[in-house]
C-alpha positions in Angstrom: 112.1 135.4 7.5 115.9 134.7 7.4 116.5 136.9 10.6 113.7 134.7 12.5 115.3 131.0 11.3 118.8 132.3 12.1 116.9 133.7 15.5 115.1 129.6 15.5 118.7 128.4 15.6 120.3 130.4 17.7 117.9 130.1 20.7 115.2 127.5 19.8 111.7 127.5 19.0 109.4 128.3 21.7 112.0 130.9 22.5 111.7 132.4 19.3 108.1 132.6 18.6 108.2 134.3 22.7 110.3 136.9 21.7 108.7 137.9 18.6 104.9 137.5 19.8 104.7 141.4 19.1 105.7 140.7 16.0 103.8 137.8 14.8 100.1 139.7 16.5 100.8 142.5 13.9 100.6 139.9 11.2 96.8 139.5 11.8 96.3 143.4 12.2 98.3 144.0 8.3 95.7 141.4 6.7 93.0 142.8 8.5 94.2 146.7 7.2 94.5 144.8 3.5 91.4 143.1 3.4 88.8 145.7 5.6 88.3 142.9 8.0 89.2 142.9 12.1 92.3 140.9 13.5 90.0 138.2 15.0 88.2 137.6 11.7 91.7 136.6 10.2 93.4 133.2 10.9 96.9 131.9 8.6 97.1 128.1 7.2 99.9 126.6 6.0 98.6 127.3 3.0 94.8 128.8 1.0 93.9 124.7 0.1 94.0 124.1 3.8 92.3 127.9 4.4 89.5 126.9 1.9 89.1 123.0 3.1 88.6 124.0 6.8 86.0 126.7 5.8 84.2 124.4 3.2 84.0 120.7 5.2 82.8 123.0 8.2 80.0 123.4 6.7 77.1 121.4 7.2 75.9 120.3 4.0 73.9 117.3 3.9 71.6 115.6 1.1 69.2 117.7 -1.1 71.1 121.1 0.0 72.7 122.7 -3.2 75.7 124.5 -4.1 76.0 127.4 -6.4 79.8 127.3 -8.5 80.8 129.3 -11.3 82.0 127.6 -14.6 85.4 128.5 -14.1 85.6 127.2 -10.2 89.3 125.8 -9.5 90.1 122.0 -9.8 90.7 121.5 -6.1 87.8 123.0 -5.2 85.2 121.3 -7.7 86.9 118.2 -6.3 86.5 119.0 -3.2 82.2 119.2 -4.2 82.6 116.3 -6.2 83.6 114.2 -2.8 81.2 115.9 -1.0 78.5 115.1 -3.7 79.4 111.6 -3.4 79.6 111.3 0.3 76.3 112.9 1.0 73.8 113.6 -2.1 74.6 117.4 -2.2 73.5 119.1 -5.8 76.2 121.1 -7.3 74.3 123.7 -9.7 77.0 125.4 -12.3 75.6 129.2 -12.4 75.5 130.6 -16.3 78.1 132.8 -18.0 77.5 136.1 -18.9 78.3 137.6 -22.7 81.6 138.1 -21.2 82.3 135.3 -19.6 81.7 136.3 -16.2 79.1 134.6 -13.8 76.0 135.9 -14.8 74.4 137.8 -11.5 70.9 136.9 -12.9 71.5 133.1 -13.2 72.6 133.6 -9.0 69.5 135.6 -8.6 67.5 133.0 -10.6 68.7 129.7 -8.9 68.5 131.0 -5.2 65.7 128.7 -3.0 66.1 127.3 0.3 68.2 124.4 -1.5 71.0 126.4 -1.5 73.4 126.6 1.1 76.7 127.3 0.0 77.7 129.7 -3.1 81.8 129.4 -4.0 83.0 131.1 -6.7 87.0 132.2 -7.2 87.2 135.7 -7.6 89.8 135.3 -10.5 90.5 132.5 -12.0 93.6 130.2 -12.3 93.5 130.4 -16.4 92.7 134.0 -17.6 92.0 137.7 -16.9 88.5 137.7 -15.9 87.4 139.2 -12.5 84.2 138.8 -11.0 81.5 140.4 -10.7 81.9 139.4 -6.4 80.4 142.7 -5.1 77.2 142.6 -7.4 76.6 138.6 -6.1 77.9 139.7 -2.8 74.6 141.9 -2.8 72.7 139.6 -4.0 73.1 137.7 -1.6 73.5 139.8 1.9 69.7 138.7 2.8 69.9 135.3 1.7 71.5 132.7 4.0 73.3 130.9 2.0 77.2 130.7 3.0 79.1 133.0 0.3 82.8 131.7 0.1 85.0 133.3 -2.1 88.3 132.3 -3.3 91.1 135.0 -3.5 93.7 133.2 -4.3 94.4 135.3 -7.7 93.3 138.7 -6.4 94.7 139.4 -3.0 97.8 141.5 -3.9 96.1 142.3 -7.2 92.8 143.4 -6.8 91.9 146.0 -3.8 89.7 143.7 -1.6 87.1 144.9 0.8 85.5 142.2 2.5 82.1 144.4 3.7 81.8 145.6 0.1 82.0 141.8 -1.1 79.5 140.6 1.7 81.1 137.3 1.6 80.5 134.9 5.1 84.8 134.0 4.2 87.1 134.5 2.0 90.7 132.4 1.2 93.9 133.3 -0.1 97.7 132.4 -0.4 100.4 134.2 0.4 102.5 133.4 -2.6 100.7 134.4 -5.9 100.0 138.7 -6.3 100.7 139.4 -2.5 104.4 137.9 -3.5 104.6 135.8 0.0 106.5 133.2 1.0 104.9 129.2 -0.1 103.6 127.4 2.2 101.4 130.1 4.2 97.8 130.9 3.5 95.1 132.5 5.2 91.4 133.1 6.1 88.6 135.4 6.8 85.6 134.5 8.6 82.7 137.2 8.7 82.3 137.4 13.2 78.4 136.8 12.4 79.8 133.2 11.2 81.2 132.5 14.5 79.2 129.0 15.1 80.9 127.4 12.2 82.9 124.6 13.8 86.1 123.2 12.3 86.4 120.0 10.6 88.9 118.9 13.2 90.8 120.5 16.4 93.4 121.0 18.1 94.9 122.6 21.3 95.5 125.8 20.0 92.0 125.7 18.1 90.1 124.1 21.2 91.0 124.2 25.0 90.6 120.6 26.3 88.8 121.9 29.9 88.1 118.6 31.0 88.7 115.0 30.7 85.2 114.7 28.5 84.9 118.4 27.6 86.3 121.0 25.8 85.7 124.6 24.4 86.1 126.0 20.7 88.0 129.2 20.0 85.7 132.1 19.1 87.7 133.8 16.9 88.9 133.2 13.3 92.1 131.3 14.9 89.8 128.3 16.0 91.0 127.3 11.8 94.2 127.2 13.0 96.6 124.5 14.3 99.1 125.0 16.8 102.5 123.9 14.4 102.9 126.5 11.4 105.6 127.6 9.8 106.1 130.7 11.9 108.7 132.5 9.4 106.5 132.4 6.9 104.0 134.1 8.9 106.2 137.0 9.0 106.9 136.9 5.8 103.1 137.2 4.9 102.6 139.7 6.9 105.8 141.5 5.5 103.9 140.9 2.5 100.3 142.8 3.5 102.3 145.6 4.8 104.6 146.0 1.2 101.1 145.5 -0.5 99.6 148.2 2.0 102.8 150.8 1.5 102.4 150.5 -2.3 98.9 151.0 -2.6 96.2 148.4 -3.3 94.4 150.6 -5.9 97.5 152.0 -7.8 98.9 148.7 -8.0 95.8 147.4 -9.8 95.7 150.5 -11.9 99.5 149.9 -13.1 99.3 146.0 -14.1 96.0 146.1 -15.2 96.9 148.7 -17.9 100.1 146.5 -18.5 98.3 143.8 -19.1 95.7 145.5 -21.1 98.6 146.9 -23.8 100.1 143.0 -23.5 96.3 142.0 -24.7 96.7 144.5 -27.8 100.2 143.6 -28.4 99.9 139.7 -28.5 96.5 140.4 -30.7 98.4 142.3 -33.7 101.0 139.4 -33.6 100.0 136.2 -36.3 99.1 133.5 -35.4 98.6 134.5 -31.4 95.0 134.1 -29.7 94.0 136.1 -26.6 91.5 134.0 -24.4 91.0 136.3 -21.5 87.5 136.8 -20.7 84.9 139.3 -18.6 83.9 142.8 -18.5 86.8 143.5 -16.0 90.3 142.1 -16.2 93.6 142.2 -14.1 97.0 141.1 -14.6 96.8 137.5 -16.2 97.2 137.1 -19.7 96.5 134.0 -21.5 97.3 133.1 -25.4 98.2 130.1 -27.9 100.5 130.8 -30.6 99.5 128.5 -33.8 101.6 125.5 -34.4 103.6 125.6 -30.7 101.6 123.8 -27.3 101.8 126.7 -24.8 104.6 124.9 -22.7 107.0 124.9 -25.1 106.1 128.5 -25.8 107.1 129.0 -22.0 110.1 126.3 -22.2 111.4 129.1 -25.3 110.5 132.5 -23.5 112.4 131.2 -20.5 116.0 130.2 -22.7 115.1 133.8 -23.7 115.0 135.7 -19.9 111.1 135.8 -19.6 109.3 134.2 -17.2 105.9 132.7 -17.9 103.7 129.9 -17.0 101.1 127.8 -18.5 97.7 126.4 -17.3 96.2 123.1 -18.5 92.3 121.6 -18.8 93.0 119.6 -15.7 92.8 123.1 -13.3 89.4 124.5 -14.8 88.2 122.1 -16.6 84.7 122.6 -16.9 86.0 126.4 -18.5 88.5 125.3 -20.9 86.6 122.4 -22.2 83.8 124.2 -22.7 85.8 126.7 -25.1 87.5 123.3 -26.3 91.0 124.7 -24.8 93.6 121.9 -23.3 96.4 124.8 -22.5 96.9 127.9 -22.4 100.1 130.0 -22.1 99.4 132.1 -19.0 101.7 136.1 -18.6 101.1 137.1 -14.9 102.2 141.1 -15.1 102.3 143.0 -11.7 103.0 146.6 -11.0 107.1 146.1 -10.5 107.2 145.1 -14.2 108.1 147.7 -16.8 106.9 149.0 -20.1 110.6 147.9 -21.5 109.6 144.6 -20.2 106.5 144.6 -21.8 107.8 145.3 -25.1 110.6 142.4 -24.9 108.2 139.9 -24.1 106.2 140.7 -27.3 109.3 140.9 -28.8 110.2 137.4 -28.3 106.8 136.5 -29.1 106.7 137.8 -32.4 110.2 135.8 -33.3 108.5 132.6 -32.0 105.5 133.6 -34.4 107.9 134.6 -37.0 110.2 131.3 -36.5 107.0 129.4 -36.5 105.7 130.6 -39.7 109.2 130.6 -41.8 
């Protein structure tokens, strides 16, 4: 990313982009290798909000259709129902938990009709552990018609993704959160069977304006695209699918899974600590309280300490947390670069904040 700015500088833009259009093609072909998809199913946003929007207000959802969430559903995206509720009388339908936690594939099965048109769930949520069960709804719903997107915000670069297993119509993601990206990029897949869905709004590198009251849609993925991105950060999510492919998908899930797992049994034997992950899977995010300290001084503390954690609030799942009466939660994101060593400091420092808490 810094070699292509300093190459920006040096001899402009347009200049720029021309001499690394090798370059920036092999972006779309790494995404493609990480996801199971093909190049011209894969377009890159300026960032997975933007990836989602486009793919969601492209749809044609109009009063009495329904659409099918899951409980834990990401703030931006139930807004984004919410508005669309409002604008034109579409039903939003809240699918039920499992034991676990998880969507509940028999609530899907139960509350598909001809109503439904859209089903959007996030494959991991923004405030705990819990994966999915996206295959298993994926089949159940490869011979309905209803428009499967799935959010991967959380499990691209964490997860080992396989859009054909999934069966999902598209699927969003960021560059920035497990694939360890640059901000400000994100990116989309569109199934090629999907390739009538229109945009929300064009532009000339979306559309080709072929006459003065005419013009003709891309027919590939890229038709979700606009024509200024930043372009070094599309390198640098494509730098980012090809560390992610070099290391291994499945490994890296294996490693920080089972580091977050031993993180789980480590913050349990600690007082005064409450685990709150949820499903019958889980991956790399951890979330706990510790008794008698809100979770963002408990980050505010770990950080003056050399550990980096983050926290997650009611306002970004709410319909989740308020329904297991939680306002925060103190949220450890392990990957497959961290360490046992590091492991066992962080529940170190835990345990004197417990200790310090409790004296």
């Amino acid at each position: 990313m810094t070699d292509y700015l300093h190459l920006e500088q040096q001899v402009g833009g347009y200049e720029a982009e021309l001499e690394r259009a090798e370059q920036l093609d092999g972006v779309y072909h790494s995404l493609a290798r990480l996801i199971g998809a093909n190049p011209s199913e894969i377009a890159i946003t300026q960032n997975a909000t933007r990836a989602w929007d486009m793919i969601f207000y492209g749809l044609p959802l109009q009063r009495g259709d329904k659409i099918l969430t899951c409980r834990c559903e990401y703030a931006s995206n139930y807004i984004a129902f919410l508005q669309r509720q409002k604008a034109t009388g579409v039903e939003i339908v809240v699918l039920d938990n499992d034991p676990t936690g998880a969507v509940c594939p028999q609530s899907l099965a139960d509350n598909l009709d001809a109503k439904v048109k859209l089903v959007a769930i996030n494959h991991i949520p923004t405030n705990g552990g819990l994966i999915q069960p996206a295959e298993e709804l994926g089949q159940i719903l490869k011979n309905h018609p209803a428009f499967y997107l799935v959010d991967a915000c959380q499990s691209l670069g964490q997860v080992p993704i396989d859009v054909e297993r999934l069966h999902c119509d598209a699927l969003t993601s960021t560059s920035r959160k497990y694939l360890r990206g640059p901000r400000g990029v994100g990116l989309l897949y569109l199934c090629a069977d999907q390739d009538r869905l229109e945009p929300p709004f064009l532009d000339l590198h979306a559309a080709t304006w072929t006459g003065a009251q005419e013009y003709e849609v891309r027919k590939d993925a890229r038709r979700f695209e606009t024509y200024e991105l930043f372009v070094a950060g599309k390198l640098g999510l494509g730098a980012a699918a090809d560390y992610a492919l070099e290391v291994g998908p499945v490994w890296a899930f294996e490693r920080l899974s089972r580091l977050a797992a031993m993180a789980r049994e480590g913050l349990r034997s600690i007082a005064g600590v409450k685990v709150h992950d949820q499903g019958r899977q889980q991956g790399g995010i951890v979330t706990f309280t510790l008794d008698g300290l809100p979770p963002n001084r408990v980050r505010e503390l770990l950080y003056e300490r050399g550990t980096n954690i983050w926290t997650c609030t009611v306002r970004a799942a709410r319909l989740d947390m308020q329904a297991r009466d939680l306002q925060e939660v103190a949220r450890a994101s392990f990957h497959y670069y961290n360490t046992e060593a590091e492991l066992e400091t962080f529940l170190d420092q835990v345990r004197e904040l417990s200790k310090e808490e409790m004296s």
